[in-house]
N, C-alpha and C positions, 0 to 999 in steps of 0.2 A: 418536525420530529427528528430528521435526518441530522440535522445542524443540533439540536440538543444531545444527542447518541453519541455523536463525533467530537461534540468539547467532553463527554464523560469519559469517553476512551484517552483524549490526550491528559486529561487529570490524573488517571490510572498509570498511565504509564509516563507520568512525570515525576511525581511522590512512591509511587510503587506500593505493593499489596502489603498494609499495616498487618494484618493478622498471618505474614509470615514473619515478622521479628517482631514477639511476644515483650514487652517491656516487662524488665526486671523488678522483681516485688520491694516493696518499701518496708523495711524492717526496722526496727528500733535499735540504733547506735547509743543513746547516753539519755537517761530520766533522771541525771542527777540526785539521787539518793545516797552517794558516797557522803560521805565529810568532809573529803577533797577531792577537787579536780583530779581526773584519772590522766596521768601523764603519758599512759597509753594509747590517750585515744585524740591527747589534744598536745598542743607543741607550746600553751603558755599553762601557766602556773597562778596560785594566788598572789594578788596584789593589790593590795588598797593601801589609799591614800586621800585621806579625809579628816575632817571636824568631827569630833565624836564627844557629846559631854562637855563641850570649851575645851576641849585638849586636842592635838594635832594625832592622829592614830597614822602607824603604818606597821603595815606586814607586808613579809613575802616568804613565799615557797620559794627554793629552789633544787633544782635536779639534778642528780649528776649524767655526765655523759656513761654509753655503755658500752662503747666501742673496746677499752679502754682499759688499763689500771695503772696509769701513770696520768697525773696530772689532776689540776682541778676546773671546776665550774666558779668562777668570781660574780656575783650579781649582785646588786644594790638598789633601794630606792632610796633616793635622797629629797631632802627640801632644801633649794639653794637660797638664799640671800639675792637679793636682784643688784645689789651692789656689792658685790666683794671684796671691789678693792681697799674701801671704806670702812670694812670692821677688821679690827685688832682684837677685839676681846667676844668672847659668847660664854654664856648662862642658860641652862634650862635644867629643869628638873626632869628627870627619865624616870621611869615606869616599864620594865619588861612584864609585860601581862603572861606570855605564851611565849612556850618554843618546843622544837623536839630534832633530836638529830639523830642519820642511823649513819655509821662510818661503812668504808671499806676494808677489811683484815687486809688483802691483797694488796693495798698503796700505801705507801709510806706516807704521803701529806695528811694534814687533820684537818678535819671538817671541824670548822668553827661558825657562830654567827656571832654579830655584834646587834648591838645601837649605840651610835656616837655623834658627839661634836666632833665637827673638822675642818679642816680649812687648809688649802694650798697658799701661804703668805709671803712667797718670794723665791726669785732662782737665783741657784750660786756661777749664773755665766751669762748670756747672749741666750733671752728667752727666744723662744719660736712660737707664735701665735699656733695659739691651737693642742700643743702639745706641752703636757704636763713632764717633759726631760727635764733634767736639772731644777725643777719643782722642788721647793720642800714644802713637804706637807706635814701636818700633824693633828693629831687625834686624841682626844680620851672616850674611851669606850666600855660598857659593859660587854663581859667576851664568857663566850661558853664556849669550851674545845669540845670534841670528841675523846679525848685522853686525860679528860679534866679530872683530877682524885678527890675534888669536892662533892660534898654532898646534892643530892638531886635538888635542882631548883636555884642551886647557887650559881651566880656569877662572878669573876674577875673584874675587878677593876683597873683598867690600865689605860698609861699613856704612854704614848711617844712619839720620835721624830724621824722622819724617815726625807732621802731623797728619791725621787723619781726615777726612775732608767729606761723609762720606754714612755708611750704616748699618751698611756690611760694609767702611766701608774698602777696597773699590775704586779709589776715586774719595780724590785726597791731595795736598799741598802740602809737599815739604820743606823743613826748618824752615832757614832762610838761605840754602837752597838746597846744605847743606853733607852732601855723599856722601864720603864717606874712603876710599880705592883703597888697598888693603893687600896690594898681591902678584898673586902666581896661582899655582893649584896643579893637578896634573896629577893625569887619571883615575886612581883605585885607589892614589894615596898620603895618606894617613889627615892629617889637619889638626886641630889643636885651637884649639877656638873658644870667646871668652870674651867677656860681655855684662856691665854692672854697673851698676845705677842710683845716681851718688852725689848724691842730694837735694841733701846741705848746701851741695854747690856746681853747682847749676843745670846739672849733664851727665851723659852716657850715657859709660862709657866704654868701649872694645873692644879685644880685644887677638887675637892668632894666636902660636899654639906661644909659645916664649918672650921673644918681640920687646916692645917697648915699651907700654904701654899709649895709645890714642887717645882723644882726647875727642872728643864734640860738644857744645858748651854747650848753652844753649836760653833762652831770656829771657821765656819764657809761663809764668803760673800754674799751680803742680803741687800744690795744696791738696788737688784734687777725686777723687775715685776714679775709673776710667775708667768710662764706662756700660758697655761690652763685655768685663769682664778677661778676658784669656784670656792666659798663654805658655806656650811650649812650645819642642816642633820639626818639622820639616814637611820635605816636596817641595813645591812650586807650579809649575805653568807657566803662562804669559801666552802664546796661541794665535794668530796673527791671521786672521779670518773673509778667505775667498777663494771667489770665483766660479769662476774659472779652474782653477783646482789643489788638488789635498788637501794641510793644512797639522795639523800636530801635533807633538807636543811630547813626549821622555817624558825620565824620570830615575829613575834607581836610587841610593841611596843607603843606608849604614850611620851608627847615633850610636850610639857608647859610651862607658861611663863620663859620664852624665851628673851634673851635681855642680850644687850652689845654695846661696845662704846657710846659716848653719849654721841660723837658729832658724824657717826654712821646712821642715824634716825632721820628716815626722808620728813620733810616739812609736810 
């Protein structure tokens, strides 16, 4: 009994007396009943990326910072191509299902989102693995600004060509300054969109459903591989950070029938 008494004494005083530190009660943080994720409560946002209907779906939320009223939030989901270096040309028909954006009055930048074909197709110097610098990239995209004087629902259509200036291509300089305005197309009517690198004569060219084809020339060196290849197709929103108000971004978007050079199609 003695030897029983004396291990319950050294258990007590190894662990120590539980019901003097009372455990804190379990209370209910998040039963998800919003419509979106509360960015209050959690550090990501929505994002899918799936087959939906035979079609490729993607959305995403994005937040702005609040520390802040300068600058933005850049986020993207993309689908890349597993060979890059191999497509010249993309095809697919977009579908923006959804979006909604609230700006900042306080920051000058504009909260916009896309869905686009893109693609980085060559640097104009001495690439560096890894980094998308002297990258030129280019894009056509459906674009809704925050400053947009279109009707609700509507979108921009644009292309153009930009270089790189930093690592992730953030940070870019368009090449003459030259953006091509190709229309506008309204939520939930499907748009076919067409990107083509023609080398031999120094342009990108772009095209919508069966209109004309556009060029943008380019007068810089296309010898070099990009440092960063990557194309595809994407969502992106451009956020701007607010002190004063919550600012965010989202889009919904369908691509089908995506198509590319013929001799980019793995066997």
């Amino acid at each position: 009994m003695f030897r029983i008494l004396s291990l319950v004494v050294v258990v007590l005083l190894a662990f120590g007396d539980f019901s003097a530190y009372a455990l804190e009660p379990i209370v209910l943080y998040d039963n998800f009943t919003a419509l979106t994720i509360d960015d209050n409560k959690w550090k990501d946002t929505e994002t899918i990326r799936q087959i939906k209907a035979g079609k490729l779906f993607l959305s995403r939320r994005t937040i702005g910072f609040t520390g802040s009223d300068v600058g933005q939030v850049s986020d993207g989901l993309p689908l890349g191509f597993i060979n890059p270096a191999d497509v010249t040309a993309i095809k697919a028909t977009v579908t923006v299902t959804q979006f909604d954006i609230t700006e900042c009055t306080a920051n000058q930048a504009i909260t916009r989102t896309r869905a686009r074909l893109h693609g980085e197709f060559f640097n104009t110097g001495t690439p560096t693995a890894g980094s998308a610098i002297n990258d030129v990239f280019a894009q056509i995209a459906l674009e809704r600004r925050s400053d947009s004087t279109e009707p609700p629902g509507v979108f921009n259509v644009k292309a153009l060509l930009v270089v790189c200036l930093n690592n992730d291509c953030t940070s870019s300089t368009i090449i003459d300054n030259n953006v091509k305005n190709m229309g506008t197309v309204t939520v939930g009517t499907p748009i076919t969109l067409w990107m083509r690198w023609d080398a031999g004569n120094n342009r990108i060219l772009f095209k919508r459903d069966a209109e004309a084809w556009v060029a943008i020339p380019y007068k810089v060196q296309d010898a070099a591989l990009p440092g960063r290849p990557a194309k595809g197709v994407s969502v992106i929103n451009n956020v701007d950070n607010c002190v004063s108000e919550p600012t965010s971004a989202f889009i919904a978007a369908t691509f089908d029938n995506v198509s590319v050079n013929s001799s980019a199609v793995q066997p």
